[in-house]
Structures are given as C-alpha cells and as structure tokens.
DSSP file (Angstrom, degrees, kcal/mol; ACC not computed):
  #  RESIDUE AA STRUCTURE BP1 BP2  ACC     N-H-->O    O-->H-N    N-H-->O    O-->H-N    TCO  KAPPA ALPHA  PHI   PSI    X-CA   Y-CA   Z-CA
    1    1 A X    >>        0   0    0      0, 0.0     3,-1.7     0, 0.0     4,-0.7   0.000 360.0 360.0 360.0 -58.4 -145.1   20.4  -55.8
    2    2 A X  G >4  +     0   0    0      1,-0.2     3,-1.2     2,-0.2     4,-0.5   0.794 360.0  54.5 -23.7 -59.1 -141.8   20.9  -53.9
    3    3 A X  G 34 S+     0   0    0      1,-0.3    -1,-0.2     2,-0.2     4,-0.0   0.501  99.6  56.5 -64.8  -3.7 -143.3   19.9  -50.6
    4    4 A X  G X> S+     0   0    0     -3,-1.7     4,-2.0     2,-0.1     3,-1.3   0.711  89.8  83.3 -70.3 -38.6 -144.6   16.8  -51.6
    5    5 A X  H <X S+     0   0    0     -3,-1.2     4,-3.5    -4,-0.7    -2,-0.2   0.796  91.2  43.4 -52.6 -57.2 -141.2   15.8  -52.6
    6    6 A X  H 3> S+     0   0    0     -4,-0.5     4,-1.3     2,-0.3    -1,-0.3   0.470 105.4  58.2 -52.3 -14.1 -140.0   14.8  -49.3
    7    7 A X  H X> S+     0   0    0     -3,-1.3     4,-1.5     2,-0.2     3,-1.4   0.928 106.7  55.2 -72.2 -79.3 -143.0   12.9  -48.3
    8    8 A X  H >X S+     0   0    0     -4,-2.0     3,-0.9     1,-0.3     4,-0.7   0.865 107.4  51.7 -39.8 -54.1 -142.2   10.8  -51.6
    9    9 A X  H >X S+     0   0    0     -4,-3.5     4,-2.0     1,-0.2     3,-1.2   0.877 109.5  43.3 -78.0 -10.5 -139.0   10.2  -50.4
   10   10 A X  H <X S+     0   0    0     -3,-1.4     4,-1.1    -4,-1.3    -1,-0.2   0.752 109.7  52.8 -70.2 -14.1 -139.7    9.0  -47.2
   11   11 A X  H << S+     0   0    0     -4,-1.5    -1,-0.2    -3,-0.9    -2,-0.2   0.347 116.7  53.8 -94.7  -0.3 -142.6    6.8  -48.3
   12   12 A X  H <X S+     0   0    0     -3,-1.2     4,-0.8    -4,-0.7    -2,-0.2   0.850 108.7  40.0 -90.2 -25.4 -139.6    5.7  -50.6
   13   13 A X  H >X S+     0   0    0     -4,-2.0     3,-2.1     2,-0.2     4,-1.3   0.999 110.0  57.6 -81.0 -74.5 -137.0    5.0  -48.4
   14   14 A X  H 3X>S+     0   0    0     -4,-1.1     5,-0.9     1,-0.3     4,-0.5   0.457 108.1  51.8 -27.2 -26.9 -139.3    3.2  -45.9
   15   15 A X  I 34>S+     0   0    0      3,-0.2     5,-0.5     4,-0.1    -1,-0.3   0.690 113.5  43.8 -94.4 -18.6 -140.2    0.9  -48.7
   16   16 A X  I <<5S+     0   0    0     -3,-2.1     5,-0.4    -4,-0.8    -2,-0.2   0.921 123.3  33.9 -29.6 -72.4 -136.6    0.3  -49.4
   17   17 A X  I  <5S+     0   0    0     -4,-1.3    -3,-0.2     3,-0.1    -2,-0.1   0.790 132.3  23.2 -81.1 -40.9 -135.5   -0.1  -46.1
   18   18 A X  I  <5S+     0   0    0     -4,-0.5     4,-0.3    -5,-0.4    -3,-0.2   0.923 116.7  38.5 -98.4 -61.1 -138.5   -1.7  -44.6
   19   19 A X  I   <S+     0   0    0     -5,-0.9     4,-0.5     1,-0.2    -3,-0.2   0.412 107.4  48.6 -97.5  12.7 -140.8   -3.5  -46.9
   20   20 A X  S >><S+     0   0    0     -5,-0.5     4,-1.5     2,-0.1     3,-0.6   0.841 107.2  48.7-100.5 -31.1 -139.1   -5.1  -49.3
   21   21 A X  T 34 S+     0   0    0     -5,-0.4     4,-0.4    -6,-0.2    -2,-0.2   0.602 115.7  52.6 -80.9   4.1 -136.5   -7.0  -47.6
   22   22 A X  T 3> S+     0   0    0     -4,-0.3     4,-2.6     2,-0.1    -1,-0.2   0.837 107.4  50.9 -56.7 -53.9 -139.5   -8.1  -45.4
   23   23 A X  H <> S+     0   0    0     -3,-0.6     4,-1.5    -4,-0.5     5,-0.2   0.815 110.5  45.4 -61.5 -38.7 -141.0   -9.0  -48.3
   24   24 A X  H  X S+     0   0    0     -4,-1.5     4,-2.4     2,-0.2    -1,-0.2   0.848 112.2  53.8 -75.4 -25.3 -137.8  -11.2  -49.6
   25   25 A X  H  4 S+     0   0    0     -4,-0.4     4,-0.3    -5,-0.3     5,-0.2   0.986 106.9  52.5 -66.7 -59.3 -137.4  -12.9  -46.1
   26   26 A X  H  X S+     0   0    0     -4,-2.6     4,-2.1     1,-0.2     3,-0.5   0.686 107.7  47.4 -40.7 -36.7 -140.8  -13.9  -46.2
   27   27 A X  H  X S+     0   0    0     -4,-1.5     4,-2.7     1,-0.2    -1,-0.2   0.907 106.6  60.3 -78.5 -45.8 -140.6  -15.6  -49.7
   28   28 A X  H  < S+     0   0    0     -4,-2.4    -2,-0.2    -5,-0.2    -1,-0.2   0.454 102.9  46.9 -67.0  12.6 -137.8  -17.3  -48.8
   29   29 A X  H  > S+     0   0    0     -3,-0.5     4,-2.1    -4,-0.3     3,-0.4   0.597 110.8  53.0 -87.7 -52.4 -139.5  -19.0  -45.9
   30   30 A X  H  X S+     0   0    0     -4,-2.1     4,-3.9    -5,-0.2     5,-0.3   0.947 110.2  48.1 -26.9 -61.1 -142.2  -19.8  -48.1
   31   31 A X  H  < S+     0   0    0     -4,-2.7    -1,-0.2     1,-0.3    -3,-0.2   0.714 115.9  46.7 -41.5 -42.7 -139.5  -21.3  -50.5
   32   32 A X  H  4 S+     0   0    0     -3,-0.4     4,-0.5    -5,-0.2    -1,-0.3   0.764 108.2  49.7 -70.0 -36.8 -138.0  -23.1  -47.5
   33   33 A X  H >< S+     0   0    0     -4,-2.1     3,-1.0     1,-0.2    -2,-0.2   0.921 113.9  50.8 -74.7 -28.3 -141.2  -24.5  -46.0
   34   34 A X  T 3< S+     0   0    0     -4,-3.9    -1,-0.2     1,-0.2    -2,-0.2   0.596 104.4  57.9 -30.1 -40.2 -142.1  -25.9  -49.7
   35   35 A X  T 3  S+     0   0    0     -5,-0.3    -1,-0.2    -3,-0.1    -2,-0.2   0.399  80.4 129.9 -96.6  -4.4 -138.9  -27.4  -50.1
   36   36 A X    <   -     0   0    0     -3,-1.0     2,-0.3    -4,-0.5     6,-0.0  -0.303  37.1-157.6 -66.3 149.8 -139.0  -29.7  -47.1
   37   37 A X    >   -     0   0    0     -2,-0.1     3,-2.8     4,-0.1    15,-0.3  -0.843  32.1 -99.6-136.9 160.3 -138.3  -33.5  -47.0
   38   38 A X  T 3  S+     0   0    0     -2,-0.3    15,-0.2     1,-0.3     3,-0.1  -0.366 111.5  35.0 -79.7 147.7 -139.1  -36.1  -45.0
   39   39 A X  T 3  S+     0   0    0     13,-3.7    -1,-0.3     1,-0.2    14,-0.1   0.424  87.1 133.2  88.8  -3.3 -135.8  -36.8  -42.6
   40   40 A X    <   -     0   0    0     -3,-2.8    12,-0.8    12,-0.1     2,-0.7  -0.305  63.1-125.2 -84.9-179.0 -134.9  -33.0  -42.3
   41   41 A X  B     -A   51   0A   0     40,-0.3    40,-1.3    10,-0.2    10,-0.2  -0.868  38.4-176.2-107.2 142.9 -134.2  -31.9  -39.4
   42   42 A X        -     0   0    0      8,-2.9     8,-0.5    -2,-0.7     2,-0.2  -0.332  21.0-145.3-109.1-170.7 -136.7  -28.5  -38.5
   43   43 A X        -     0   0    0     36,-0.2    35,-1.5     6,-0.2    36,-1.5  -0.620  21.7-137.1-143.3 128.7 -137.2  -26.1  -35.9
   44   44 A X  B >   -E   77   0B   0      4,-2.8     3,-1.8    33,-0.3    33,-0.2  -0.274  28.0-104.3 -87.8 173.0 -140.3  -25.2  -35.5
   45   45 A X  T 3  S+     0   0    0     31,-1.8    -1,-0.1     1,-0.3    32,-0.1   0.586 126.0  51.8 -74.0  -6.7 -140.9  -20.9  -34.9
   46   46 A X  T 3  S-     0   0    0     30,-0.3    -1,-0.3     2,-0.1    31,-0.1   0.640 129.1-104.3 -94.1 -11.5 -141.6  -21.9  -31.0
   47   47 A X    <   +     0   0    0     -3,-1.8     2,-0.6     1,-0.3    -2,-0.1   0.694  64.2 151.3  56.8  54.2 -138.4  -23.8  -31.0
   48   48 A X        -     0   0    0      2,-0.0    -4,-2.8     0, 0.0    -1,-0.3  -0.891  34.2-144.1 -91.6 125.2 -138.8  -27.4  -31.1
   49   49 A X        +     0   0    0     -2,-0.6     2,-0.3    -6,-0.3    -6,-0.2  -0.420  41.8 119.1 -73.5 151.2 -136.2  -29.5  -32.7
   50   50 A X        -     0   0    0     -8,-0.5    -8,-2.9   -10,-0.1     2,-0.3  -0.761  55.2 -97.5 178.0-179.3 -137.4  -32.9  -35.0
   51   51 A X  B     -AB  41  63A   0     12,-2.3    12,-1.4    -2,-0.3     2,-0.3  -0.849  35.4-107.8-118.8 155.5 -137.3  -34.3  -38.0
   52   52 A X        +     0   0    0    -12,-0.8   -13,-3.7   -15,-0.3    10,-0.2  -0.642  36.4 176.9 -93.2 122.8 -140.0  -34.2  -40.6
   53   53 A X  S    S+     0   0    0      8,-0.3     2,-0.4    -2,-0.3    -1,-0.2   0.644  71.4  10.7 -97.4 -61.1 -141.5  -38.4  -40.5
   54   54 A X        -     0   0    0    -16,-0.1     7,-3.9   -17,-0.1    -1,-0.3  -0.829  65.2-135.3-140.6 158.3 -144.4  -37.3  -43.3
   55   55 A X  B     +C   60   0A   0     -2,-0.4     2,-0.3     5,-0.3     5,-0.2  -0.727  23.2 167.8-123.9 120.5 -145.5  -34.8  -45.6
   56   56 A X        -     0   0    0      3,-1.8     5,-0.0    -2,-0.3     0, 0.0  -0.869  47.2 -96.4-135.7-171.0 -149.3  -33.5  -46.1
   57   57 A X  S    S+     0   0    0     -2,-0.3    -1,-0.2     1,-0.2     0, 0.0   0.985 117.2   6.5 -50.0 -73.7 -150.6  -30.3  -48.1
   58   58 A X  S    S+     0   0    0     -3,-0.1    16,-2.3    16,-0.0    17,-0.2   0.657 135.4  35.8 -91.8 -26.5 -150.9  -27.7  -45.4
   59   59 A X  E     - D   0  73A   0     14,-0.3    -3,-1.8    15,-0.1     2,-0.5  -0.496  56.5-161.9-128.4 166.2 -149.2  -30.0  -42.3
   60   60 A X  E     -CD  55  72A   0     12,-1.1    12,-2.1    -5,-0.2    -5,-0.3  -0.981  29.3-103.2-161.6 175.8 -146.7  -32.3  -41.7
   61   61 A X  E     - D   0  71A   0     -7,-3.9    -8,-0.3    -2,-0.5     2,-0.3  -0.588  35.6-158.6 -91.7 141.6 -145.7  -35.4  -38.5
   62   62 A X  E     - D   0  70A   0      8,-0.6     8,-2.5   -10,-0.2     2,-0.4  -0.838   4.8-156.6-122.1  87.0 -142.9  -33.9  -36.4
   63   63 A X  E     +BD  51  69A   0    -12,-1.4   -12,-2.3     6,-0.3     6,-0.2  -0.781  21.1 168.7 -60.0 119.9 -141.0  -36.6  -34.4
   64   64 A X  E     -     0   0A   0      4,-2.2     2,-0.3     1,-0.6    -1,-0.1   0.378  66.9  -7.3-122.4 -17.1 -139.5  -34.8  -31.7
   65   65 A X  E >  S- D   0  68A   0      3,-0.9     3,-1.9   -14,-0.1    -1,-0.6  -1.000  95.4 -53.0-167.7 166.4 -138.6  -38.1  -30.1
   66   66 A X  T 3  S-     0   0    0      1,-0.3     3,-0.0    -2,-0.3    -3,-0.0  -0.433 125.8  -4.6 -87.0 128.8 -138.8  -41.7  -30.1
   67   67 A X  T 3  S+     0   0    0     -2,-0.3     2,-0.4     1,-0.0    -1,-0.3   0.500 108.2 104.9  84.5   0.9 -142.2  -42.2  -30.2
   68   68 A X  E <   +D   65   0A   0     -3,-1.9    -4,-2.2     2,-0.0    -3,-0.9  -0.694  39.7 173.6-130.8  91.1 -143.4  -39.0  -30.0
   69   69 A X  E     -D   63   0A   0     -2,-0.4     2,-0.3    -6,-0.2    -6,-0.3  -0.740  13.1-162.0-106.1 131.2 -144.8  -37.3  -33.5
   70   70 A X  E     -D   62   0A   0     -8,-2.5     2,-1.1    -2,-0.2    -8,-0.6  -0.892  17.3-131.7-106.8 138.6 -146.3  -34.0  -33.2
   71   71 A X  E     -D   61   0A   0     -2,-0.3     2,-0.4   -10,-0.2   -10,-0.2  -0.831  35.0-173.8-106.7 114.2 -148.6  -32.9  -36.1
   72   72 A X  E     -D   60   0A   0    -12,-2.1   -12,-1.1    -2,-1.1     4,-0.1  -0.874  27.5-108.1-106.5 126.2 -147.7  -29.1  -37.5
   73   73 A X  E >   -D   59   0A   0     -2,-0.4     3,-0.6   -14,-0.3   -14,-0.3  -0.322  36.9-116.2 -35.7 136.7 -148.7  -26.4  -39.8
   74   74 A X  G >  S+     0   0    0    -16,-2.3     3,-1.9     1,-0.2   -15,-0.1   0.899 113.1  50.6 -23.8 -77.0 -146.6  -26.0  -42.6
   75   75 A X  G 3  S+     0   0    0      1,-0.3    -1,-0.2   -17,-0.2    -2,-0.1   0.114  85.1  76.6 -87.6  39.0 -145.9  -22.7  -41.4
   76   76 A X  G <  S+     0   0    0     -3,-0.6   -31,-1.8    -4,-0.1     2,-0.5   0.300  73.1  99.7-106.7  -3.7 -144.9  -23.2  -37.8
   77   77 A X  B <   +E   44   0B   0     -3,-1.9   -33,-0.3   -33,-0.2     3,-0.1  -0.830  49.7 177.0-101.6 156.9 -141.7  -24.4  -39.2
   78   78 A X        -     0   0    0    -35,-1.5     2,-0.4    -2,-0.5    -1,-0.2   0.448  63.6 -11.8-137.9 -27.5 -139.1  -21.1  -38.9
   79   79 A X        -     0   0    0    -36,-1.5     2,-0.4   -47,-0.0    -1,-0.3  -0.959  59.9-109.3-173.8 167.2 -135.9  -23.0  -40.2
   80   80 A X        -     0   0    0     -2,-0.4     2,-0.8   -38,-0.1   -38,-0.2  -0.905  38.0-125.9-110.5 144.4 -133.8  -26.6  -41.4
   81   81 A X        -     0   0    0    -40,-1.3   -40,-0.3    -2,-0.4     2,-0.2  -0.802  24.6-165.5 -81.4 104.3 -131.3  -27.5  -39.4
   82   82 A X        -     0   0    0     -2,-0.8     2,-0.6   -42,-0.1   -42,-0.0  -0.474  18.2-132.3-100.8-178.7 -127.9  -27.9  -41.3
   83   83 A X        -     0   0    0     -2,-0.2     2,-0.5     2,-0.0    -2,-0.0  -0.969  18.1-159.9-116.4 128.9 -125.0  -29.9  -39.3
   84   84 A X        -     0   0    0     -2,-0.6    -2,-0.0     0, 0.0     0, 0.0  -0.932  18.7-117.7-132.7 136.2 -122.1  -28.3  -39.5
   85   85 A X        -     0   0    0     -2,-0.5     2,-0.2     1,-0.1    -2,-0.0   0.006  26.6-145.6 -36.3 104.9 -118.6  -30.2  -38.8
   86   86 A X        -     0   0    0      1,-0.1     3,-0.1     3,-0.0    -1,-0.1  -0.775  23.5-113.9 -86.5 142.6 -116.9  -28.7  -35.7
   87   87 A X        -     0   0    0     -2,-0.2     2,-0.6     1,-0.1    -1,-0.1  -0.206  34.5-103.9 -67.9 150.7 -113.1  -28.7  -36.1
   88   88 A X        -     0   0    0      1,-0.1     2,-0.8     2,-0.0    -1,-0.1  -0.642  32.0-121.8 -89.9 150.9 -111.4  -31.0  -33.7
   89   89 A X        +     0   0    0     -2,-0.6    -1,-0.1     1,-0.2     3,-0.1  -0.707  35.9 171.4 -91.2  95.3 -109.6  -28.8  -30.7
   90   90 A X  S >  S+     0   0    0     -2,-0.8     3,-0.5     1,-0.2    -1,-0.2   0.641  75.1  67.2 -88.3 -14.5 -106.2  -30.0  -31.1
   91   91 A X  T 3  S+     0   0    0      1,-0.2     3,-0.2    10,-0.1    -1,-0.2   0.672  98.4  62.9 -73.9 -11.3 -105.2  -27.1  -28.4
   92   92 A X  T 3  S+     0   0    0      1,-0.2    -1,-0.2     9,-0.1    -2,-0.1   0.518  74.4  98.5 -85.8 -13.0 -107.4  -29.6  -25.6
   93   93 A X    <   +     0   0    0     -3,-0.5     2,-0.5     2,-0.1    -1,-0.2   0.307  43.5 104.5 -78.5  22.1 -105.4  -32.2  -26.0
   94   94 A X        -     0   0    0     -3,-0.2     7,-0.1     1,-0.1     5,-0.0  -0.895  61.6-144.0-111.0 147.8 -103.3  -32.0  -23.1
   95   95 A X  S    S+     0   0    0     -2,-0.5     2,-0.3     2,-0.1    -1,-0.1   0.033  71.1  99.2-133.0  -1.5 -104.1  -34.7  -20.2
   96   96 A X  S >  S-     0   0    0      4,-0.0     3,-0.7     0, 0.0     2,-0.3  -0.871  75.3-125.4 -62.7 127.6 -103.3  -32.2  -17.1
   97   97 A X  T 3  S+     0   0    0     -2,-0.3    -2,-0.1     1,-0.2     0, 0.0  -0.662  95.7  14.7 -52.8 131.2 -106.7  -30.5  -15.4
   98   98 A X  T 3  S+     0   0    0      1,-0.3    -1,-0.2    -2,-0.3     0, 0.0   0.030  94.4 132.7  88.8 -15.9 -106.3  -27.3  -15.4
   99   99 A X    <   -     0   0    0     -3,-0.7     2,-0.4     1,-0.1    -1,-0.3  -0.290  52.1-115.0 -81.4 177.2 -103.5  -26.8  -17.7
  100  100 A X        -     0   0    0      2,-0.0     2,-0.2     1,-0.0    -1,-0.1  -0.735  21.5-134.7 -74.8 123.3 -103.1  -24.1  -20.9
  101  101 A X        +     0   0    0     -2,-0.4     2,-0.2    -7,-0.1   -10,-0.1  -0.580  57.5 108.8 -70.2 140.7 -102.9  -25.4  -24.1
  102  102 A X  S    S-     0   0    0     -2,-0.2    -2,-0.0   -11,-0.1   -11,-0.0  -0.705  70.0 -28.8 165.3 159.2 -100.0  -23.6  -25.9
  103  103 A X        -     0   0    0     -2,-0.2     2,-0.4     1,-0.1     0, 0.0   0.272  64.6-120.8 -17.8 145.6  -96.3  -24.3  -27.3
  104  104 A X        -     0   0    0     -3,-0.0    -1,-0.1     2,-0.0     2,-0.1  -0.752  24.1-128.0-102.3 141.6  -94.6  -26.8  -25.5
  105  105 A X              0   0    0     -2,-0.4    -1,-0.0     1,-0.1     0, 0.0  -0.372 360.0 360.0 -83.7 171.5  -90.9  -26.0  -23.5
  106  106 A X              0   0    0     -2,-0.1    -1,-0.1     0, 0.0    -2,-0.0  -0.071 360.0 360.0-125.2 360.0  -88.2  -27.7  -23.8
C-alpha cells in the first residue's frame, strides 16, 4: 500500500499542475470565441489581425483589409484585441535631435 502512495501523488500533482489549468485556459477560449461580435477586432492563432464583418455557427468573415474578407473557423481565432490608451511622453517633448529629456537648468 505504501508504495503506491507516491505514484498517487505524482499522478496528483501532474493533474494539478498540468491538466487542469490546461483545462481552464481552454474553456476560456471557448468562452471567448462564443462571445465574439461583429466589429471586434481578432487575431487569428496564425496571427492575422481583422475585425469580425459577420457571424455564422462554426465560421465567421474576417476583414483583414479594405476589401479583403477571409472566411474562418470559429476556432482559428486565439484572442480580441483590446486598445489600450498609451500615455502621452511628456519627457519627448523637447524640439532638439538628439537631446535628453530631463529637468531643465537654469
């Protein structure tokens, strides 16, 4: 009985460690790919950028460009593209080439 024990915990930890947070990524991709609307912006798992034009069961139109709609599996798409604000670089603002932004002398 004792030598079994360790077997059980490695076939416990390995599901711990390995398959279930496999298992959660994977539903949440599901979750994701479900949850798409027309106008988001995708990337598909090869890494093509567009936005979702239309919506079928299994598939949906990929406009990758003007005038150019690719038709995808459902699950070819790997993630949404959120926008995020970049702060404006108030240290850039200086009108020399080459110089270093930083306190100004007097």
């Amino acid at each position: 009985m004792l030598s079994v024990l360790p077997l059980v915990g490695i076939a416990l930890l390995f599901w711990l460690f390995i398959i279930r947070p496999a298992s959660q990524r994977q539903k949440e991709l599901r979750r994701m790919q479900s949850s798409l609307d027309v106008g988001s912006e995708v990337v598909l798992t090869s890494g093509v950028y567009g936005t979702v034009a239309q919506l079928e069961d299994d598939h949906l139109l990929l406009q990758v460009a003007d005038g150019v709609v690719l038709k995808v599996a459902r699950g070819a798409v790997g993630s949404v593209v959120t926008q995020v604000d970049e702060p404006e670089d108030e240290l850039a603002t200086n009108d020399e080439p080459g110089a270093v932004a930083g306190p100004e002398e007097n």
